[in-house]
TORLOSE-778804 format. One line per field, with one value per residue: residue in three letters; x, y, z of N, C-alpha, C in turn. Coordinates in pm, 1 decimal. Example, Ala and Ser with C-alpha at 12.3 -4.5 7.8 and 13.67 -1.06 7.14 Angstrom:
BEGIN
resn	ALA_SER
nc1	1319.0_1285.0
nc2	-569.0_-225.0
nc3	780.0_708.0
cac1	1230.0_1367.0
cac2	-450.0_-106.0
cac3	780.0_714.0
cc1	1320.0_1290.0
cc2	-330.0_3.0
cc3	780.0_787.0
***
This chain:
BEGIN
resn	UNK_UNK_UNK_UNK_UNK_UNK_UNK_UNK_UNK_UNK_UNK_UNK_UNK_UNK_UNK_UNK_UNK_UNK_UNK_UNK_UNK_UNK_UNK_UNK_UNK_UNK_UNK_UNK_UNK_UNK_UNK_UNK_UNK_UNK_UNK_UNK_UNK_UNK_UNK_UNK_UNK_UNK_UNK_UNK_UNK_UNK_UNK_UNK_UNK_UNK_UNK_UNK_UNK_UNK_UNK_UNK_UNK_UNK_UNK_UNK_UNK_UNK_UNK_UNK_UNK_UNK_UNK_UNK_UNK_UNK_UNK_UNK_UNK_UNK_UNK_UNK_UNK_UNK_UNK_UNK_UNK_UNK_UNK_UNK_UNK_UNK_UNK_UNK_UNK_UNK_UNK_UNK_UNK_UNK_UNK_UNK_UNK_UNK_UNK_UNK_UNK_UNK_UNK_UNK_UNK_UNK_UNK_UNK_UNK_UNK_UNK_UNK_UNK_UNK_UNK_UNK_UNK_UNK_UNK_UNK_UNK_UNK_UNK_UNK_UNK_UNK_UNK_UNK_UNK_UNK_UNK_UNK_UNK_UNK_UNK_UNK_UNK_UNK_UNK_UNK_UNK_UNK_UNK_UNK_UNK_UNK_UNK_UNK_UNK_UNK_UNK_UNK_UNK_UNK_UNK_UNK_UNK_UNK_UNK_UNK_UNK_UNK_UNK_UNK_UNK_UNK_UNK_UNK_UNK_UNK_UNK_UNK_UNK_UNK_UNK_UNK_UNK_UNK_UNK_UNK_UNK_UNK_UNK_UNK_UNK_UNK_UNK_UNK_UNK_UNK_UNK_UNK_UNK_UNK_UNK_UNK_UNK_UNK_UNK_UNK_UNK_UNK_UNK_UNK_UNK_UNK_UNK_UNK_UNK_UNK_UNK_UNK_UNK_UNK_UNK_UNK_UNK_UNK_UNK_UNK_UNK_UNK_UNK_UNK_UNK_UNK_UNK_UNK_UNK
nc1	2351.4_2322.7_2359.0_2133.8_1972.6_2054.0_2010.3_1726.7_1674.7_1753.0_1580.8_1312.5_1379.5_1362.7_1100.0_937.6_1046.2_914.6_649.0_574.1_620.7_415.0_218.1_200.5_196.4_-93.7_-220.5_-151.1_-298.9_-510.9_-579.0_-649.5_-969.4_-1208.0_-1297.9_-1567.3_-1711.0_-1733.6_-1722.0_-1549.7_-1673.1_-1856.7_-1697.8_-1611.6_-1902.0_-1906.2_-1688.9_-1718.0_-1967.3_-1916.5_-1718.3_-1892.0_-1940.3_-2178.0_-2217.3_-2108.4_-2027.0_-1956.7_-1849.6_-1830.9_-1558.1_-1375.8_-1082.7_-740.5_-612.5_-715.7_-850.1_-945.1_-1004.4_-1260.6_-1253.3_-1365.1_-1653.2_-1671.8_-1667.4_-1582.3_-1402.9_-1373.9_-1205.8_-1315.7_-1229.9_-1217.6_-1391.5_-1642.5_-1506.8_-1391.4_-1203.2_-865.7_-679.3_-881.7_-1018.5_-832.6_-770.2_-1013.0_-1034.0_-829.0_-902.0_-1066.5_-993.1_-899.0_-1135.4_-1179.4_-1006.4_-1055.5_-1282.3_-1237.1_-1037.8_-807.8_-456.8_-234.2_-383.7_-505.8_-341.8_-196.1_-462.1_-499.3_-299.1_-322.0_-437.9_-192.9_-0.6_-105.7_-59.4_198.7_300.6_239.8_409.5_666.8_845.6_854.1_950.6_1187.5_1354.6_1376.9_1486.3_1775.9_1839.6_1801.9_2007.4_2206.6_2292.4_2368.0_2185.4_2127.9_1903.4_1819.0_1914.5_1760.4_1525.2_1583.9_1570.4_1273.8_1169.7_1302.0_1195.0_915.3_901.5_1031.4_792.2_598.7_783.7_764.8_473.3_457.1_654.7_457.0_267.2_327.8_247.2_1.5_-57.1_23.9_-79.4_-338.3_-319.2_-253.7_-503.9_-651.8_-581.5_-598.0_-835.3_-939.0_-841.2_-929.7_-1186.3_-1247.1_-1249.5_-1067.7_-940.4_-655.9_-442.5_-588.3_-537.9_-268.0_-259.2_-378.0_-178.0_71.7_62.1_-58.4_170.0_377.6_242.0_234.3_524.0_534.3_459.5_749.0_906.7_869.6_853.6_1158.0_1302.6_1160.3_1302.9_1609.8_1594.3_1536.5_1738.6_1950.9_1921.0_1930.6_2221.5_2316.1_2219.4_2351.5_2651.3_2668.8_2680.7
nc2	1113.4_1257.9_1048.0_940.0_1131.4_1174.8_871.2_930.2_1115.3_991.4_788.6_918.5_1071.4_887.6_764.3_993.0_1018.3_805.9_773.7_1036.7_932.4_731.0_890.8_1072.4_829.8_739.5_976.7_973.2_713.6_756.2_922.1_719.8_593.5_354.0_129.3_-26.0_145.8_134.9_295.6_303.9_212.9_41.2_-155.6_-221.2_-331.2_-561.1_-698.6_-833.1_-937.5_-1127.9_-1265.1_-1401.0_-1249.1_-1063.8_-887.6_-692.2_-349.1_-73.0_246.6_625.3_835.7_1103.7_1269.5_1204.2_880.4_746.6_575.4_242.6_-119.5_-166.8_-401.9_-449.5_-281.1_-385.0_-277.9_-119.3_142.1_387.0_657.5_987.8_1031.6_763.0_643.5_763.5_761.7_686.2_503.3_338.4_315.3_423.9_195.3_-10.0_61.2_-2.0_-290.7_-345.2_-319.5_-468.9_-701.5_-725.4_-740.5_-975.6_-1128.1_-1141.4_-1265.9_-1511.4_-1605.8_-1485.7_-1606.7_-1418.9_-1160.3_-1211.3_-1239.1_-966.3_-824.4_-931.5_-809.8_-516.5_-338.2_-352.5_-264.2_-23.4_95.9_111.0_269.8_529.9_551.5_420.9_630.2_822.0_665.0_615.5_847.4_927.0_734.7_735.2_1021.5_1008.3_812.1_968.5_1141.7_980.0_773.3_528.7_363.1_420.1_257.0_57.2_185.0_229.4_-22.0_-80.7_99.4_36.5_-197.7_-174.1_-50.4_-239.4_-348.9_-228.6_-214.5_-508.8_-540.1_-378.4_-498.7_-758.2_-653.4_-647.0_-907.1_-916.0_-648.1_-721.9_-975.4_-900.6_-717.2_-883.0_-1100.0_-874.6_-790.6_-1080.0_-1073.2_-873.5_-932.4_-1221.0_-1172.6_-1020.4_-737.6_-524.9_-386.4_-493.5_-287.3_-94.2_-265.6_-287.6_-62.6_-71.9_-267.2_-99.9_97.6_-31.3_-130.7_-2.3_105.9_-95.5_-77.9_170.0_46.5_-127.2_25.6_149.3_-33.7_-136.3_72.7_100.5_-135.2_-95.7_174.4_16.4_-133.5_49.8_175.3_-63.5_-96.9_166.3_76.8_-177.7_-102.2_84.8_-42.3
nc3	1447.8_1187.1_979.2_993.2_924.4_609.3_581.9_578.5_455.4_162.1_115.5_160.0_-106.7_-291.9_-315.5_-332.9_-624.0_-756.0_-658.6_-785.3_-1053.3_-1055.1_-1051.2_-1272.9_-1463.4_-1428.6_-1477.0_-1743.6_-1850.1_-1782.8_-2008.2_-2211.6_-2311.7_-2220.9_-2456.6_-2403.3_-2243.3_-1984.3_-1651.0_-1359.3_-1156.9_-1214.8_-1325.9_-1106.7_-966.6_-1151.6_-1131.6_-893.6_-904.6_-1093.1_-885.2_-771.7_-501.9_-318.2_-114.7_-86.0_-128.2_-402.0_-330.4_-338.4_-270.4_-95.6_-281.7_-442.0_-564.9_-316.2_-281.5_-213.0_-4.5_243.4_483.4_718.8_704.6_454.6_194.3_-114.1_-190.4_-387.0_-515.4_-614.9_-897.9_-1007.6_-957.7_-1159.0_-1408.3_-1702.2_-1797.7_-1896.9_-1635.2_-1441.1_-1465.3_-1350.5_-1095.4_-951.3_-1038.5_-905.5_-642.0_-590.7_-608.6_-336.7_-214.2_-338.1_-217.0_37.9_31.1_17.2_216.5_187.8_295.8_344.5_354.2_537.1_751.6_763.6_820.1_1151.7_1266.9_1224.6_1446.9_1639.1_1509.7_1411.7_1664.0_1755.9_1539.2_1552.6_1849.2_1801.8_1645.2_1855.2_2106.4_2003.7_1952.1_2256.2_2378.4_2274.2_2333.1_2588.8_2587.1_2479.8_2721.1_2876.3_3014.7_3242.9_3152.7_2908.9_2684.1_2701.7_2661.1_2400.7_2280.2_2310.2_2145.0_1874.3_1880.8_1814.2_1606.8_1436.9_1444.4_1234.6_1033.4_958.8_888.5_633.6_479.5_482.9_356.5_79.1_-77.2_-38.4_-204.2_-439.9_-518.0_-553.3_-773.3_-950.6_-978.3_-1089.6_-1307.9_-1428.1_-1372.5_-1548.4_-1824.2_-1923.9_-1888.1_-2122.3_-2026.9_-2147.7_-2404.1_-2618.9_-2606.7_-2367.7_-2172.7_-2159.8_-2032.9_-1809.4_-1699.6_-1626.5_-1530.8_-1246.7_-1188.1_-1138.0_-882.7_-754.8_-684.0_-510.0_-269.0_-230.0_-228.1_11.2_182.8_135.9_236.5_511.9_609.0_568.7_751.4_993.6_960.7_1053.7_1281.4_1442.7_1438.4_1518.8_1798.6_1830.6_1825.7_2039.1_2258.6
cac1	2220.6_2383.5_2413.3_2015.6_1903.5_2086.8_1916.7_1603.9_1673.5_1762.8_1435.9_1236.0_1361.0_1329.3_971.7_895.7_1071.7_825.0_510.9_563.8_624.6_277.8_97.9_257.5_135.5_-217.2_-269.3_-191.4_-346.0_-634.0_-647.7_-705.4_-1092.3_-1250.6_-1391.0_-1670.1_-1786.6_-1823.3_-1680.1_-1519.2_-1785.2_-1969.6_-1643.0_-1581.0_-1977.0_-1929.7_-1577.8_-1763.0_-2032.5_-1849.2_-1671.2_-2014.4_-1981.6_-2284.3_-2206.7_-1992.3_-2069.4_-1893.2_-1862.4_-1720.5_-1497.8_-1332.1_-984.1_-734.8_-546.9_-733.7_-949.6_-920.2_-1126.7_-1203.1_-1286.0_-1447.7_-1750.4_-1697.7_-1714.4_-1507.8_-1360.6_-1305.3_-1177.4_-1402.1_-1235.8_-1220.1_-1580.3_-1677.2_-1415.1_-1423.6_-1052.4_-754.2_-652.4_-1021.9_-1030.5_-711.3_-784.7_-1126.7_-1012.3_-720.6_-984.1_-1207.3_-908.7_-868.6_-1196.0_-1195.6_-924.0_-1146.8_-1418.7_-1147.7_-992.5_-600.0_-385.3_-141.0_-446.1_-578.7_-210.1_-185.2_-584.0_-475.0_-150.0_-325.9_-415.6_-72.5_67.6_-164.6_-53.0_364.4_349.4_241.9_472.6_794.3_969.8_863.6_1046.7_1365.8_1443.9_1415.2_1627.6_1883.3_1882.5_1852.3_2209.1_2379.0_2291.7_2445.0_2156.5_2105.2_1772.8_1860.1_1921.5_1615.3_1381.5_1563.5_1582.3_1161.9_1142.7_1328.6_1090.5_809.6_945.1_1052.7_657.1_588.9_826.0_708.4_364.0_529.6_692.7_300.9_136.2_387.6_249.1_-119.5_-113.5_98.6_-179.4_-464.5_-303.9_-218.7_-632.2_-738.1_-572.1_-647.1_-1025.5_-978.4_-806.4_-981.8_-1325.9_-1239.6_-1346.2_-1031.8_-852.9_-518.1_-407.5_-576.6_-469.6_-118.7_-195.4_-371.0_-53.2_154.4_-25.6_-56.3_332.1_414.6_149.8_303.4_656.3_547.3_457.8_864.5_1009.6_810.1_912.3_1290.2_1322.1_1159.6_1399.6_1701.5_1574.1_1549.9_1846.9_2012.9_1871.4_1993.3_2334.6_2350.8_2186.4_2451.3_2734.2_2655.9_2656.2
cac2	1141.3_1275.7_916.3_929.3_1216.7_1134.2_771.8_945.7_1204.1_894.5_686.6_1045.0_1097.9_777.8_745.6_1099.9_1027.0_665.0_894.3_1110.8_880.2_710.7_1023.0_1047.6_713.8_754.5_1087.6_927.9_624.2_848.7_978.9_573.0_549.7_231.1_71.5_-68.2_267.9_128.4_341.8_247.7_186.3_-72.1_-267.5_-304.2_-405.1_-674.2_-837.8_-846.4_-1013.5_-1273.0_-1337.5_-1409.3_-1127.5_-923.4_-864.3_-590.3_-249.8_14.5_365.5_693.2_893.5_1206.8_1268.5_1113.2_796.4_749.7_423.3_132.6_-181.7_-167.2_-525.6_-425.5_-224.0_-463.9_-154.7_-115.5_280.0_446.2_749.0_1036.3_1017.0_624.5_593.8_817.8_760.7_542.1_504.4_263.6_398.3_387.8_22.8_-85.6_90.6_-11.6_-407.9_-385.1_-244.9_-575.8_-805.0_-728.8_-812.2_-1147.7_-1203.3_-1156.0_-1336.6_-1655.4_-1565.3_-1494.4_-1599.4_-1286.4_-1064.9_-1245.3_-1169.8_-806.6_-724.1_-960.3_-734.8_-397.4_-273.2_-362.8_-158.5_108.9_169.2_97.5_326.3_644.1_572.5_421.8_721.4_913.2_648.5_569.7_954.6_943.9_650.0_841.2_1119.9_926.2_765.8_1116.0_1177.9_839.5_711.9_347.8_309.0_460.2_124.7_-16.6_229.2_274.1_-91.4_-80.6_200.7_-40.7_-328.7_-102.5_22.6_-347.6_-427.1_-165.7_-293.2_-651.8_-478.8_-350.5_-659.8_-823.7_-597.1_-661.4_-1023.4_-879.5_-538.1_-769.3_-1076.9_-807.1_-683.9_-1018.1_-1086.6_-775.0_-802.6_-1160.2_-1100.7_-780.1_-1020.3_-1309.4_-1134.6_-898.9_-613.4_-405.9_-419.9_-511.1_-166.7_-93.8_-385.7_-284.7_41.8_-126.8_-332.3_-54.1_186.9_-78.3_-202.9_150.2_158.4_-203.5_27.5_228.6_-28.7_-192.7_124.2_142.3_-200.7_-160.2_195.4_73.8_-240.0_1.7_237.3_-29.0_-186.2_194.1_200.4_-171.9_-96.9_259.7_1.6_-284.9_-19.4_163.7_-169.3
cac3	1386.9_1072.1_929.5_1007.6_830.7_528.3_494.0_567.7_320.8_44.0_141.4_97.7_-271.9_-366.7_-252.6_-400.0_-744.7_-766.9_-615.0_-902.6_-1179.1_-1031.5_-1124.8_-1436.7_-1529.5_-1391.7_-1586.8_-1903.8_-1845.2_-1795.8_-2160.2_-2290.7_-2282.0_-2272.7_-2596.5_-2349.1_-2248.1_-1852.1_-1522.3_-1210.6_-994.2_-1347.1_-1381.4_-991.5_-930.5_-1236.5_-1114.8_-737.5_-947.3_-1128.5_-821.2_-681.2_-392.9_-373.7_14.4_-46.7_-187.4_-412.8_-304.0_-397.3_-119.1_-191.0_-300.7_-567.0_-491.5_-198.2_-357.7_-80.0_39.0_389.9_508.4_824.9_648.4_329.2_90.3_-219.9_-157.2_-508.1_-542.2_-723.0_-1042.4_-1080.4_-931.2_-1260.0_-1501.7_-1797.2_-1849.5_-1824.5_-1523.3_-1357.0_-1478.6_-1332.8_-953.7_-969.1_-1030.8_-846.6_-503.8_-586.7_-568.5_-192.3_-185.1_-340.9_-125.6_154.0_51.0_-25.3_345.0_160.0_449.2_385.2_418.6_756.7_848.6_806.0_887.0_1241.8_1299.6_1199.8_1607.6_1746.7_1423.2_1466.2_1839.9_1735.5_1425.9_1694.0_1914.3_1754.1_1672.2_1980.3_2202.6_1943.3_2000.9_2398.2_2405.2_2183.5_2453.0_2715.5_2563.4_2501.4_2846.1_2970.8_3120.3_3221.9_3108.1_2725.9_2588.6_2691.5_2599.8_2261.1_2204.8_2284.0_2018.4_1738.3_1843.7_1753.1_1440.4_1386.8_1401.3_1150.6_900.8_951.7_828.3_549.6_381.8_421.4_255.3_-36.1_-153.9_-41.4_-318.5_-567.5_-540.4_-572.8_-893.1_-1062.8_-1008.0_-1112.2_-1412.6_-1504.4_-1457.1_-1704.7_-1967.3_-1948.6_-1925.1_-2214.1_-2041.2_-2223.6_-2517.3_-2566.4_-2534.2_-2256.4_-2078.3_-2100.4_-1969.7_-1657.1_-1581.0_-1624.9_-1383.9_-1154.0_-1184.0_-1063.5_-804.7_-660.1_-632.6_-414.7_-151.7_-276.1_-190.0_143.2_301.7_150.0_326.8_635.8_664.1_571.5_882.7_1063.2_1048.9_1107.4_1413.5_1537.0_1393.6_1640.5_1938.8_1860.4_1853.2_2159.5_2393.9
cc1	2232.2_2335.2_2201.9_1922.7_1984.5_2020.6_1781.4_1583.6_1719.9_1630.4_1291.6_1250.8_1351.6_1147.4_881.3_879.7_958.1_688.8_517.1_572.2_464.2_173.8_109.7_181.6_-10.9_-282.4_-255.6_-231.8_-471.3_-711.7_-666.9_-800.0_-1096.8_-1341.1_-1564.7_-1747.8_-1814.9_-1699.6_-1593.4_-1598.7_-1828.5_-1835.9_-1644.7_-1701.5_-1983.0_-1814.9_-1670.7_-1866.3_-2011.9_-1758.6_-1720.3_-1996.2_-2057.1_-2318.3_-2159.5_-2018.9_-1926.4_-1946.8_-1771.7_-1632.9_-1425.8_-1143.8_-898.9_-610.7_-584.4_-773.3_-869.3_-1035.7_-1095.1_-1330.4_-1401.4_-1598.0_-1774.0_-1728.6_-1565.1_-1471.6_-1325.4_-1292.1_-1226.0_-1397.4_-1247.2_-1344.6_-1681.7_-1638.7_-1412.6_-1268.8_-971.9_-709.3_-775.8_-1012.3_-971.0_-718.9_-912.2_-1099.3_-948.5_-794.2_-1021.8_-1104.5_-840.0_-1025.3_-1210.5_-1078.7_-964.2_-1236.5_-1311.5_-1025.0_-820.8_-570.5_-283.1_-227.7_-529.1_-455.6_-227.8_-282.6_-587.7_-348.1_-206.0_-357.5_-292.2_-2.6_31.4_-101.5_142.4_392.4_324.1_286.6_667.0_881.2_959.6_990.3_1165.9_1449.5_1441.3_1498.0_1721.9_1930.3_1908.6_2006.2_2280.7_2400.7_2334.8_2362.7_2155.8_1985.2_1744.7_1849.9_1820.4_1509.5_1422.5_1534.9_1391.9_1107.2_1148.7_1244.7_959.9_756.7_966.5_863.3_589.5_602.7_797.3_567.7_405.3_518.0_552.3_247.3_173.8_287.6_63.5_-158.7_-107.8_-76.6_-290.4_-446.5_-294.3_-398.2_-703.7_-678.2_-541.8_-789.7_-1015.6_-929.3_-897.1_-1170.6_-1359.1_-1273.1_-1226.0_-951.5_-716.9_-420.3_-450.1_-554.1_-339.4_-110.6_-258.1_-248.1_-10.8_120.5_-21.8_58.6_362.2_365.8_215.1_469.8_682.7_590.4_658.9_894.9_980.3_849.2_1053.5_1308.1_1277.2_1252.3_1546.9_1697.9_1595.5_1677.2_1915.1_2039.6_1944.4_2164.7_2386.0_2319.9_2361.2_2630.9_2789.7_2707.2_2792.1
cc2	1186.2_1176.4_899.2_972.2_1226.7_1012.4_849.5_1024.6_1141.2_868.0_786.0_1040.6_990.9_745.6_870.4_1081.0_864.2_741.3_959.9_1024.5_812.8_781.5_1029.5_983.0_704.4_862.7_1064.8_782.2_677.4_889.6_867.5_558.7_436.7_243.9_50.1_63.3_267.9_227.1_249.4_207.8_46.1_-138.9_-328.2_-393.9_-550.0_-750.4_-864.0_-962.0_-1162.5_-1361.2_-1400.2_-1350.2_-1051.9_-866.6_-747.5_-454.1_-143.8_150.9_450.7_773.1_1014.9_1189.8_1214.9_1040.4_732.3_604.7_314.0_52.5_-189.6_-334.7_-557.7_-375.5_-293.4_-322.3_-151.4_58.8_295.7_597.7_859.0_990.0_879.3_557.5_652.1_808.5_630.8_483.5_369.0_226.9_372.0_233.4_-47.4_-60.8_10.7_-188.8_-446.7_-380.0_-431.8_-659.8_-820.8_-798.6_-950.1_-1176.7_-1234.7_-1249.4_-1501.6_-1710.9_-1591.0_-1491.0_-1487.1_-1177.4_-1073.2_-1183.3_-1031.9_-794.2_-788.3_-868.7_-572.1_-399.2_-263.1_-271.1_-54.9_148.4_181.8_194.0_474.0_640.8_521.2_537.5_832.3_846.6_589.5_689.4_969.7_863.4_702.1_946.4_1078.3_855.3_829.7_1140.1_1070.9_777.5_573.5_323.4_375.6_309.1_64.5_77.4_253.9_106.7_-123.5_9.2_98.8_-193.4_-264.3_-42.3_-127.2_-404.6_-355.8_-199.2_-427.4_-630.3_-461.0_-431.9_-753.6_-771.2_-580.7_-737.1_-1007.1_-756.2_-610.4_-881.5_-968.3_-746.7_-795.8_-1037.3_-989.5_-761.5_-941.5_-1183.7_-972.7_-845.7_-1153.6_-1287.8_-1039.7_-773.8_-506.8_-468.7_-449.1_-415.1_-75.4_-188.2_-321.7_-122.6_11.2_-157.2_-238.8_31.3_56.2_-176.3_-88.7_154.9_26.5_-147.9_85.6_170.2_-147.5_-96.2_131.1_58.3_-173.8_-49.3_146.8_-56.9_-141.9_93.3_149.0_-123.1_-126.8_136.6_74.3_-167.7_6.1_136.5_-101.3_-190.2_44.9_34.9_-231.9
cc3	1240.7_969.3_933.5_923.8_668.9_448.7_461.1_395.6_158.2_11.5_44.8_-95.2_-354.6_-422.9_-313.2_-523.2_-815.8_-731.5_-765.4_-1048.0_-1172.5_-1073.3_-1239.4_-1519.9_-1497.6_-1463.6_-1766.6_-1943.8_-1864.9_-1926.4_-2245.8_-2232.8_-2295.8_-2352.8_-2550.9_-2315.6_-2027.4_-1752.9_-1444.2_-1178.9_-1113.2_-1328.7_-1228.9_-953.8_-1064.1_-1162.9_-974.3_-779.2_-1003.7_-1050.7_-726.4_-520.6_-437.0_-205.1_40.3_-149.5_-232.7_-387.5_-345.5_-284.8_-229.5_-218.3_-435.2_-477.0_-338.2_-172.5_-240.2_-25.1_196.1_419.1_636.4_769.4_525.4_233.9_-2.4_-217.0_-271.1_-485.5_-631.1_-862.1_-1101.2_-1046.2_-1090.4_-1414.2_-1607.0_-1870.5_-1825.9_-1719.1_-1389.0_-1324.1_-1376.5_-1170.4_-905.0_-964.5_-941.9_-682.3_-500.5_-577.5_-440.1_-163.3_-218.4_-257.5_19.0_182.5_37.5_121.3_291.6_230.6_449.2_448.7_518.2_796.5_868.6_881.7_1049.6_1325.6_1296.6_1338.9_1649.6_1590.1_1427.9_1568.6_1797.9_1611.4_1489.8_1732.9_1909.4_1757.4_1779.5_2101.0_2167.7_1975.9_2139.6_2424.8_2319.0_2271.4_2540.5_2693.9_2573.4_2645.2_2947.2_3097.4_3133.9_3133.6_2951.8_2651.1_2580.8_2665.2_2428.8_2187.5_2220.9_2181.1_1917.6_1787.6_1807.7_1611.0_1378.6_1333.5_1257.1_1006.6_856.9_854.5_703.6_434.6_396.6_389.5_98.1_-99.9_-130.3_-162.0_-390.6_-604.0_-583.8_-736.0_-988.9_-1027.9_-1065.1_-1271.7_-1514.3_-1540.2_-1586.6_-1844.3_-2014.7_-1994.7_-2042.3_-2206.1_-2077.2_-2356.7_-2497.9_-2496.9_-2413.4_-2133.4_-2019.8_-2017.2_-1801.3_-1575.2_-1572.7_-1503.2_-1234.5_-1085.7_-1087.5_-956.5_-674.5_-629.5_-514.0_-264.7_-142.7_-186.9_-25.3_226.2_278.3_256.7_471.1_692.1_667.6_709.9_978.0_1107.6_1082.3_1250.3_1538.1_1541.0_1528.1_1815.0_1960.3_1873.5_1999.6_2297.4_2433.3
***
């Protein structure tokens, strides 16, 4: 288990030290107003507009970083400050939200995949590491039935990470639209352009670091299974 809490404790500071540079870049993205003078909530209901969706509504929710389209309710989720905010930063969350939705409204086959896979991930991301550590005990303790409940743990955790690696080419696509309608439609300047991508280079990291770490865990885990046998 050693060998366990070590990756974990890699994965963690990796994932921390990318978290934190995210903020970083979001707080001084923050202090580049836009020239235009418009919000979050004004740029997301114009790209929704020009992408002729008027099905789908923006809203504000509380928190920061929280901003998310939920496909089921069709609502554009901003986050206080980028529902209010007239910034770089606002811009770039605020576009990047509405490019899940045009992916919706255009039915992107990565994001049928995931939003078809989210239930059976929901139910395997609860109970994965409850039954990778009973099969683990159940092994120290030399029972028969260890192997098979740990190797139903790492197919659980396996579905997880499968999740993972598709929600890569689903943030990434959402950002490459969200920042060709802000260039092409002029709604920033050059300089705030580059502080969109940049904020939202960082922000596609996170979800990098997320899928490598969960393939890394996961192949831990098959490595202790294929060992043991």
């Amino acid at each position: 288990m050693t060998g366990y809490y070590l990756l974990a404790g890699i994965i963690f500071l990796v994932s921390w030290l990318v978290s934190n540079q995210l903020k970083t870049k979001f707080k001084k993205y923050s202090k580049i107003h836009l020239r235009n003078g418009m919000s979050g909530k004004e740029i997301a209901e114009k790209m929704l507009a020009d992408n002729g969706i008027y099905d789908v509504k923006v809203i504000s929710v509380s928190g920061q970083l929280t901003d998310h389209y939920d496909p089921t309710k069709k609502t554009v989720n901003l986050s206080e400050p980028v529902y209010m905010q007239r910034n770089a930063a606002a811009a770039a969350v605020a576009a990047h939200e509405c490019g899940h939705a045009v992916q919706h409204a255009t039915a992107y086959r990565w994001l049928k995949m995931r939003s078809a896979i989210v239930p059976a991930v929901s139910v395997a991301s609860r109970l994965s590491n409850f039954v990778i550590m009973a099969g683990l005990i159940l092994y120290a303790t030399g029972s028969l039935i260890g192997g098979w409940v740990f190797a139903v743990g790492i197919g659980l955790f396996a579905m997880t990470t499968l999740f993972a690696f598709i929600t890569l080419p689903v943030e990434l696509d959402a950002s490459k639209r969200a920042l060709v309608w802000l260039k092409t439609n002029n709604i920033v300047t050059p300089e705030e352009y580059e502080g969109s991508k940049d904020a939202l280079k960082w922000a596609a990291r996170t979800y990098v670091v997320a899928a490598i770490g969960s393939l890394a865990t996961l192949l831990y885990f098959i490595s202790i299974f294929l060992d043991r046998r």
